[in-house]
N, C-alpha and C positions, 0 to 999 in steps of 0.2 A: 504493500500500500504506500508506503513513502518512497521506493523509486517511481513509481509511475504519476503519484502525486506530484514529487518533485517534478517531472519533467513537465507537467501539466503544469504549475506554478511559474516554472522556467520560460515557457513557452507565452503566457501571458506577460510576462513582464519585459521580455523578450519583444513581444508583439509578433512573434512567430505565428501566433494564433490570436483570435481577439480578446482580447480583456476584459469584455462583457461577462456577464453571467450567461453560460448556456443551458436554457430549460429547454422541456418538452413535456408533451401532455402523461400523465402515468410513470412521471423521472421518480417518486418516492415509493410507488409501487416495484420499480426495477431495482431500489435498490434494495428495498426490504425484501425482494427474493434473491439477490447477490450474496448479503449475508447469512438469510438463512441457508443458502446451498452453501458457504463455508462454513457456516457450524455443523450440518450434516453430513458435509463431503469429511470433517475433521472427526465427528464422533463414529461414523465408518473407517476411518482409518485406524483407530485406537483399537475399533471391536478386531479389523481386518487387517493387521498393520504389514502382512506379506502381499497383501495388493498394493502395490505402488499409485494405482491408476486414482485411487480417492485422495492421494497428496497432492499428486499434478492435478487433479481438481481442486483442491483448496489453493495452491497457489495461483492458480491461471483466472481463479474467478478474485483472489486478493487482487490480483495486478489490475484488473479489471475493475473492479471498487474502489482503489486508489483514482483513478481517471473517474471515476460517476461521485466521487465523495469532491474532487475538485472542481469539475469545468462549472457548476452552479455558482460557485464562488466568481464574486467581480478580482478584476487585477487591481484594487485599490485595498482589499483585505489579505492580499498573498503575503505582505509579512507576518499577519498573525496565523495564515494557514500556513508559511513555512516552518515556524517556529511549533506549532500544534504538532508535524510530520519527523521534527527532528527530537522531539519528544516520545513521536512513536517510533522510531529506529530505537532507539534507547531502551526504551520496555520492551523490546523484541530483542534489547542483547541481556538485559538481565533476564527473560525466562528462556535463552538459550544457555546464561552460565547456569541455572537451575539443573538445566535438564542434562548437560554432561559435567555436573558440579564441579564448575569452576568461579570462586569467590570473586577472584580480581573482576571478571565478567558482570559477574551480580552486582557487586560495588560500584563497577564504571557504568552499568545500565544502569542502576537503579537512581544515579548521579545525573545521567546525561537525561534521564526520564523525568526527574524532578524539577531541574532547571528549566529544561522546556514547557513546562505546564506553568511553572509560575512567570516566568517571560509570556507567557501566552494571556496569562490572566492581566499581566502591566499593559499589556498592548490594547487587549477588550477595555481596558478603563481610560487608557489614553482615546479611546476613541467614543466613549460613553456609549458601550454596547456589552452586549453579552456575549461569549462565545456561541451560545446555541444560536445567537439573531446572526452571526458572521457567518456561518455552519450552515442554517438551514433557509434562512431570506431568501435566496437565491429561489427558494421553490414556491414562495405565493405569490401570488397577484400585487406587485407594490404599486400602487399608482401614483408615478413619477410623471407629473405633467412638465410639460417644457417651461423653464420660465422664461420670460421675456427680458429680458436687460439693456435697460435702457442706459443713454452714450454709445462716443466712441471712441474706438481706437486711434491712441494718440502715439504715434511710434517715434524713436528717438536716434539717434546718429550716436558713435561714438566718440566723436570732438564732441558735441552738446553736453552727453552725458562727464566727460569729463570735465569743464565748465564749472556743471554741478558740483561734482563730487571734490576739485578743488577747494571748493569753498566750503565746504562741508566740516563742521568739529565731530559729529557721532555719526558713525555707519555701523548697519545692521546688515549681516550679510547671511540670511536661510537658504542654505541649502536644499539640494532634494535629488529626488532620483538622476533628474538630467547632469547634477554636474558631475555624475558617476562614469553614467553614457559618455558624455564629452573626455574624461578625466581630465579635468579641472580644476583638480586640486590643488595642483603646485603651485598654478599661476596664480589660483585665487590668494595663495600665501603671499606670492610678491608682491599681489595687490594690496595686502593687508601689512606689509612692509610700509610699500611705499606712502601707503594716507596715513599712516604711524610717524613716519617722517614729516608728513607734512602738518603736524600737530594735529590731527585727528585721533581718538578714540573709536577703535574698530571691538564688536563682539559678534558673534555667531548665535543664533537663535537653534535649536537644535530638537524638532520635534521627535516624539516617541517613536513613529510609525511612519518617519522619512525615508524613504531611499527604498532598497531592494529587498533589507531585512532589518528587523530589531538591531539599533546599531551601527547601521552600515554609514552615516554620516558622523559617526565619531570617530570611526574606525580611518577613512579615511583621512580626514582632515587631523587623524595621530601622524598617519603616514607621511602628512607633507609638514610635520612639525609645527605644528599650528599649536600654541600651547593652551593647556587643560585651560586655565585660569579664563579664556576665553570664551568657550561653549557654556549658552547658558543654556538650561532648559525652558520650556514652553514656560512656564509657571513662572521663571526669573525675569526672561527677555518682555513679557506681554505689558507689565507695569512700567516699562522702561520706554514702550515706543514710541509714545505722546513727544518724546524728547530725542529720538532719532531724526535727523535731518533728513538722510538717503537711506531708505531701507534698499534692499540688493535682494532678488529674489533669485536665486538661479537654480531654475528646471523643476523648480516643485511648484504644487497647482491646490492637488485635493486639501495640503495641508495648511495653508494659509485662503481656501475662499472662504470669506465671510459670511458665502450664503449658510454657514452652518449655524448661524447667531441670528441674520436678519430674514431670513427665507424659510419661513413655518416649514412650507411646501416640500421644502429638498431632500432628497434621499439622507443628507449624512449634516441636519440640520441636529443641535444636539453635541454634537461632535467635536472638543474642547482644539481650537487654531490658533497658530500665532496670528495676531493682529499687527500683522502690517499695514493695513490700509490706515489706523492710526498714526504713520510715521506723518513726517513732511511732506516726502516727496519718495514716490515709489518704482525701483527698476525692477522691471519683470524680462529675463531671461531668457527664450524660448525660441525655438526654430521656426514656430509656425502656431495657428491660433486654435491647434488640434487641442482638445480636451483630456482633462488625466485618465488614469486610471478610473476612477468612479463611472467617467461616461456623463458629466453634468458639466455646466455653462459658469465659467468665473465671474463672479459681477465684478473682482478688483481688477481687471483690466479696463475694466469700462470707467472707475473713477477719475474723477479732476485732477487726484494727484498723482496718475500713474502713468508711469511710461513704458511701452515696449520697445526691447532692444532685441529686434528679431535677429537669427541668424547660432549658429553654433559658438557653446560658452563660451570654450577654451578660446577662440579667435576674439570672440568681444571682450573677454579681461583682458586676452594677450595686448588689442587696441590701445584697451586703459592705461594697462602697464606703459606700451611705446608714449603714451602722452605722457604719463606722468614723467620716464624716464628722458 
């Protein structure tokens, strides 16, 4: 279930496959006979264990339920689904040390089993959900009307943007999955050099549920030496915005729209965002005015204060950097 999970989780966030939720009429009916044919295919194996054929049943219908346990999931929930799956690798190596009694096995599964369930449970509260609503939404009727959003796109040059950000004392720089895609990261450090230099005060907004998995925007911006003292989390950076000049949005979408605070209506309304669109003045990141993961419509593009810097990150910090330098 968690290789074919994972590659189904892989493949959405990938955009190999779409990112949507994939239903179908009778999906909860298929899968409630998936599982019971591997509980059956498995307590025939136990009665019968010299027939091989009821184990190749139980795993070809697991690998099979790992893909119908994922594709209902949107690509804006895969890191609490991958985080869920790396949990269940984990309980499947502690009841394999059980079963040819090996301790260290039991020890390191029942370790790797742990931490992924409670990482899973951080990420349902980062997002003010429950794991069953992330698990099983996918299969009712949710009525997600279109919103309308009013303004327009107000796009911005990279001389303009740095202008701005010149004159700038506080920059907010969120992260998100695009400056992964791009890698990003190193140059977002020069950047965050160079307005350091220029007596600016640079921090990092760091949501729960950014990037590819639990993590993965800490993890990188360790790798380009970004230091700790900088990343704050959701909860530190949000009281702070009012008083950012430039916020810097780069490649993340679901996690800072607003509509989750102002938009009753929105699927992932509820749902605790940095509040960027409180800063001054707002750079928004993006190649193009495609939608995240969720599959819904940004109303912070559309605000007075915000500017797109369309085109790929790494080349538009790279921009920055040659201005400032």
């Amino acid at each position: 279930m968690t290789l074919t999970g994972s590659l189904i989780a892989w493949g959405k966030l990938s955009e190999t496959i779409g990112s949507g939720a994939i239903t179908f009429s009778g999906q909860q009916i298929v899968n409630s006979l998936v599982v019971l044919g591997i509980l059956g295919g498995a307590a025939m194996f136990c009665l019968n264990p010299t027939d091989p054929n009821w184990l190749y049943m139980v795993i070809g219908l697991s690998l099979l339920f790992g893909v119908m346990a994922v594709i209902p999931i949107g690509g804006a929930d895969m890191p609490v689904v991958i985080s869920l799956l790396n949990s269940y690798s984990g309980l499947a190596a502690c009841a394999a040390g059980f079963a040819i009694n090996n301790n260290a096995l039991i020890v390191a599964g029942s370790l790797v089993g742990a931490s992924g369930i409670i990482l899973t449970q951080i990420m349902c509260k980062a997002m003010n959900r429950s794991l069953s609503n992330v698990l099983f939404s996918g299969f009712a009727s949710v009525s997600n009307e279109e919103t309308v959003v009013e303004g327009e796109i107000k796009p911005i040059s990279v001389d303009d943007a740095y202008y701005v950000l010149e004159a700038a004392t506080n920059v907010a720089i969120i992260p998100g999955y695009g400056m992964a895609v791009a890698q990003a990261q190193h140059v977002v450090k020069e950047l965050t050099e160079l307005l350091e230099k220029n007596g600016c005060e640079v921090s990092f907004g760091i949501h729960p549920v950014a990037g590819r998995m639990p993590g993965h925007m800490n993890v990188l911006l360790a790798e380009a030496d970004v230091p700790y003292d900088q990343l704050l989390e959701m909860d530190e950076i949000n009281p702070r915005m009012e008083t950012v000049d430039v916020a810097i949005v780069i490649g993340a979408n679901d996690v800072v729209n607003p509509a989750a605070r102002e938009v009753e209506s929105s699927p992932i309304y509820g749902m605790p965002v940095i509040n960027v669109a409180d800063a001054r003045t707002v750079f928004v990141l993006k190649r193009s005015m495609a939608s995240g993961f969720a599959g819904i419509e940004n109303p912070l593009f559309y605000k007075d204060n915000t500017r797109m810097l369309f085109g790929d990150a790494k080349e538009s910090i790279g921009g920055l950097v040659r201005e400032f330098s």
